[in-house]
C-alpha positions in Angstrom: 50.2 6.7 237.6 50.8 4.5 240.7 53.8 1.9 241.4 53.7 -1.4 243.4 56.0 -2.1 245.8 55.8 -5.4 247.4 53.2 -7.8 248.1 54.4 -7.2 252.1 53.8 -3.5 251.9 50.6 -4.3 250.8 49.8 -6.9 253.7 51.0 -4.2 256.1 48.9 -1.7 254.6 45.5 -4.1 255.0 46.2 -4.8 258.5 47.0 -1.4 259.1 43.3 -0.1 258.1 41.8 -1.4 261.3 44.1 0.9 263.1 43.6 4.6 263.2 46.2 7.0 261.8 48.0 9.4 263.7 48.3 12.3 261.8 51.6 13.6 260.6 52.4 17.1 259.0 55.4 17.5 257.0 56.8 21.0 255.4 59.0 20.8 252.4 61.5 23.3 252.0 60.8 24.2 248.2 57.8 22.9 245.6 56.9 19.7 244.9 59.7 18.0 242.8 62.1 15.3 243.2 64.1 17.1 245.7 61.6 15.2 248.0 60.4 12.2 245.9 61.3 9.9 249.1 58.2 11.4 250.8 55.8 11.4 248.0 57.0 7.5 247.4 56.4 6.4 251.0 53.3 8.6 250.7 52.7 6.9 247.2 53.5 3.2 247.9 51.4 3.1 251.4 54.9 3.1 253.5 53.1 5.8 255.2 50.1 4.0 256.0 51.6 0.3 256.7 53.0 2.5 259.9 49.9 3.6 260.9 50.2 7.2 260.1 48.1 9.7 257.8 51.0 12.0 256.0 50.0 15.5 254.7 53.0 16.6 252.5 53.2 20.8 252.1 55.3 21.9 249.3 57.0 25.1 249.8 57.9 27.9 247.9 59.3 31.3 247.9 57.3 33.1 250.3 57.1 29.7 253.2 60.1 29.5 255.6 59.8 26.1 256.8 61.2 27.6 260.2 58.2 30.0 260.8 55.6 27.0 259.6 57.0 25.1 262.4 57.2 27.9 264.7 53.3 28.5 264.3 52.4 25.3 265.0 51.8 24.3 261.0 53.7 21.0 260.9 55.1 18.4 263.3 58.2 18.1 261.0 60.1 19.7 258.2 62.4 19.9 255.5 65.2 22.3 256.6 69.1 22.8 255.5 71.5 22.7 258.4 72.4 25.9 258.5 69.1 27.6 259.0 68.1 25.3 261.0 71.2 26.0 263.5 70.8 30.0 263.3 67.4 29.5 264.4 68.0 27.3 267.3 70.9 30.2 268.3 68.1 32.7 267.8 65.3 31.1 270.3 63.5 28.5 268.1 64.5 25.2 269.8 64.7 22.9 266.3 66.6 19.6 266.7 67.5 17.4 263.7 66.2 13.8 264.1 67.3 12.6 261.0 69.5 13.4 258.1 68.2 11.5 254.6 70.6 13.5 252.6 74.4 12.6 253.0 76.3 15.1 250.6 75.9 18.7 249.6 74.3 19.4 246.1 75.2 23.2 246.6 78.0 24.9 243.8 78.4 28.5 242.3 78.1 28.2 238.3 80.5 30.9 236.9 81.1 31.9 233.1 84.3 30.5 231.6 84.9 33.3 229.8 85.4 36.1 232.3 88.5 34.4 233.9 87.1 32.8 236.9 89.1 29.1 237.3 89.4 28.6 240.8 88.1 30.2 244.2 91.0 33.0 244.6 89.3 34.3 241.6 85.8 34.8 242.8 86.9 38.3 244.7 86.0 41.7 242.8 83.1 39.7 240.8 79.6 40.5 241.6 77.9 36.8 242.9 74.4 35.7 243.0 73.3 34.3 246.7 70.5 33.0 247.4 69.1 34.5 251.0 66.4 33.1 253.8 68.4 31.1 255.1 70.6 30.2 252.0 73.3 32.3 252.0 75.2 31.0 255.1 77.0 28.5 253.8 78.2 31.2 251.4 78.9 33.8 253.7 81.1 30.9 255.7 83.1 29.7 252.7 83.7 33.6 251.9 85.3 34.1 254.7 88.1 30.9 255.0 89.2 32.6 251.3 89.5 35.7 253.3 87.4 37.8 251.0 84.7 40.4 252.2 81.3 40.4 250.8 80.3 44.1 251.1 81.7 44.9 247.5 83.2 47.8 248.9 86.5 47.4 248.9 89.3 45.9 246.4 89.0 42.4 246.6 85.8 41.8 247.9 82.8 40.4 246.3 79.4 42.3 245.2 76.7 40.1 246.5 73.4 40.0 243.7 70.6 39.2 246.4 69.4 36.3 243.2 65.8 34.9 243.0 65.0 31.6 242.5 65.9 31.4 238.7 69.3 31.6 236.4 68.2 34.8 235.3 70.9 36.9 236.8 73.5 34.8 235.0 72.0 34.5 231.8 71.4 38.3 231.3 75.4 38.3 232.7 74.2 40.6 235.7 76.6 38.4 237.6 79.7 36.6 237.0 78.7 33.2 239.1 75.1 32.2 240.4 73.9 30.1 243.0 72.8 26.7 241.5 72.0 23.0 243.0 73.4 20.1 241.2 70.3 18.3 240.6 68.1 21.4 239.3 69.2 25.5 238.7 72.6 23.7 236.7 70.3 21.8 234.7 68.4 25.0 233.9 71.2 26.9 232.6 72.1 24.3 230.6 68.6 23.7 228.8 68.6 27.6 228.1 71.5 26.6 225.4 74.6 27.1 227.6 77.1 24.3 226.5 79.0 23.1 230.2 82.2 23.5 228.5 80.8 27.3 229.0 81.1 26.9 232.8 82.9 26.6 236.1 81.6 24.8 238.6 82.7 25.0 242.6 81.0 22.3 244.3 80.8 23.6 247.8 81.3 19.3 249.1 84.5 19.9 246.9 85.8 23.1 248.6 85.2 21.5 252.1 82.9 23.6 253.3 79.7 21.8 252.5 77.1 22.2 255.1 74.1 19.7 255.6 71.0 19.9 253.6 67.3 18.5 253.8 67.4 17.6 257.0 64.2 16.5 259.5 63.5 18.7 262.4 61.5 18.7 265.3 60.7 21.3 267.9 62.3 20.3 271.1 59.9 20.1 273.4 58.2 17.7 271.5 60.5 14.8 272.1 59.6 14.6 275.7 56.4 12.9 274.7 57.1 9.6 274.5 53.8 9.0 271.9 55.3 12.2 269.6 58.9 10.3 270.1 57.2 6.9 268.5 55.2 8.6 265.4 58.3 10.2 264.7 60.0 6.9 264.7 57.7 5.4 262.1 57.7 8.6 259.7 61.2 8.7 259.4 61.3 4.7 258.9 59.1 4.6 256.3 60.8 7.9 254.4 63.7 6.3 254.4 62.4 3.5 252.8 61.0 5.9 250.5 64.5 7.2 249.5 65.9 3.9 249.5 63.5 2.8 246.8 63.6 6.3 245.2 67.3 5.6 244.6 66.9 2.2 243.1 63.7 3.2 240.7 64.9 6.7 240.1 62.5 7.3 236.6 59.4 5.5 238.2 60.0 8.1 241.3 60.6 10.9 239.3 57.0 9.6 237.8 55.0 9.4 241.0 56.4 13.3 242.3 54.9 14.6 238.8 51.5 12.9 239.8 51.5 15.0 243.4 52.8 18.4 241.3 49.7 20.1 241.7 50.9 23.1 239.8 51.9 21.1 236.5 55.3 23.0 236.4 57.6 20.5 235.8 58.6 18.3 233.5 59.1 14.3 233.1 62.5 15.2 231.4 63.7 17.5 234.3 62.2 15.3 237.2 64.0 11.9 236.0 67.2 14.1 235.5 67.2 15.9 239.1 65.8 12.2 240.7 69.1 10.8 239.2 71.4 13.5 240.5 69.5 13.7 244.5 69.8 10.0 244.6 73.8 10.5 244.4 73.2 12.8 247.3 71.0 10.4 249.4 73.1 7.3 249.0 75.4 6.3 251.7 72.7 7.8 254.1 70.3 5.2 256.4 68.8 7.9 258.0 71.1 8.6 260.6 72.8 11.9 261.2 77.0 11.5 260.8 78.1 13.6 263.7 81.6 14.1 261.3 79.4 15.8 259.1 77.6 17.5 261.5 80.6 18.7 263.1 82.3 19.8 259.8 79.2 21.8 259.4 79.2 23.7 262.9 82.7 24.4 262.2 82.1 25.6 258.6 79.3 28.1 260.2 81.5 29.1 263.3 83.9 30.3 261.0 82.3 33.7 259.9 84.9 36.0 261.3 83.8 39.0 262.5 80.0 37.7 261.3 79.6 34.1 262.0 76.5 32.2 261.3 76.4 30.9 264.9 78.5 32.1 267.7 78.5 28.9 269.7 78.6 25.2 269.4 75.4 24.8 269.5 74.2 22.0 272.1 71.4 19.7 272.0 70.9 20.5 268.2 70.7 16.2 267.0 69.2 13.6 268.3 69.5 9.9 267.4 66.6 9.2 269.7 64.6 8.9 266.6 66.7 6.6 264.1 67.6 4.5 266.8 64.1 3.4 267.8 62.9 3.5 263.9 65.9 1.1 263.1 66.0 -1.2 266.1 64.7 -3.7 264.2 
């Protein structure tokens, strides 16, 4: 099932054949869904190709860290949260965000209603699921401004459920809360039968500790090649174009990531429904990185007590080398 999407894209495209590619690699941070649909559009729609550039799109999954692809040489770009991205950098992997599609934080802990839980005070002594690789961070940061420990030894603290990447641990009630993003693991628990009314949500955008998510990043020493700096420049123009489109034809996007899913695991029903829910994530966003929300997110990662996520401002960690050329225009 393909889309049109101007008569101009298509002129670019033409003209663009005489030309060859250069080559671009991009990791995704989890499967194929609409997470990322403003890649597979742009990949879809010839966005990629009008720039002159042949885009290899690598879904993830439980077992790739997007960090270690990178690290090994297995993609030019990827699909990283914030966070991760930052610890890395502290820890000797030189990652620098070039762009930032995604303005807001679709991160929240889904609780049960009915054991009592109604605002964050009364997440201590409950047993939480937390994602980890990466994705437990922004927990561990929001943990400690509410002053509560996370060994679940002591009165008070919380008993972290190391959770998979399913609602299982809340459905079988192993744990009072789960980790869940607002455009898919929600939407899960509530197709098992779960009425919302059932839940409490704590968005973490809400609680003001929201971190940045879905990021691009580089390896450092790539953006002192001046050819590198340039394809760069056109990928992230032409994904953002992607997004923008994705957010204004959110079913027809949600149609064209099904086509790429490889694995036939999802469903038209849940990709139309997450597409809807990332575009109120993307919008507001042109691509460039907001060094307020940057900042807010540094801070939020500093602030791990006696265990922070990063010890340091970082420095170097953004660029807007890259948005500024793609965007000159």
């Amino acid at each position: 099932m393909k889309y049109t999407l101007t008569a101009a894209s298509a002129l670019a495209l033409m003209a663009s054949q005489a030309l060859a590619a250069d080559d671009v690699t991009l990791q995704l941070k989890w499967v194929t869904q609409a997470q990322f649909a403003g890649y597979y559009v742009a990949l879809d729609q010839g966005l990629y190709e009008a720039e002159d550039l042949n885009v290899t799109i690598m879904p993830g999954g439980p077992d790739i860290a997007p960090t270690q692809v990178i690290a090994g040489g297995g993609a030019d770009v990827i699909v990283e949260w914030m966070p991760a991205a930052l610890a890395a950098r502290e820890n000797g992997l030189p990652l620098v965000n070039i762009a930032q599609p995604f303005k807001s934080s679709g991160m929240m802990l889904t609780c049960w209603a009915d054991v009592g839980i109604k605002d964050p005070a009364d997440l201590a002594n409950r047993t939480l699921g937390v994602w980890f690789f990466g994705n437990e961070y922004p927990f561990l940061s929001w943990m400690s401004s509410l002053g509560i420990k996370t060994d679940g030894k002591a009165e008070g603290s919380v008993e972290v459920l190391k959770q998979g990447f399913n609602v299982d641990p809340l459905l079988q009630r192993q744990a009072d809360c789960i980790s869940t993003m607002t455009y898919n693991e929600y939407w899960q628990v509530i197709d098992s039968g779960v009425a919302p009314e059932e839940l409490v949500t704590f968005k973490y955008q809400d609680q003001g500790v929201a971190t940045m998510e879905d990021g691009l990043y580089v390896l450092e020493d790539k953006l002192s090649d001046e050819a590198f700096v340039d394809k760069m420049a056109r990928f992230v123009k032409a994904s953002m174009a992607g997004w923008k489109w994705a957010e204004e034809h959110p079913e027809e996007a949600a149609m064209i990531v099904l086509d790429y899913d490889e694995t036939g695991a999802q469903t038209e029903e849940h990709q139309i429904r997450m597409m809807g829910e990332v575009a109120k994530l993307t919008a507001g966003s042109d691509g460039s990185l907001d060094e307020a929300d940057y900042q807010r997110t540094v801070d939020t990662l500093l602030a791990g007590g006696s265990d922070p996520v990063i010890t340091k401002q970082p420095e170097g960690a953004f660029t807007d080398a890259i948005t500024d050329k793609a965007f000159m225009n």
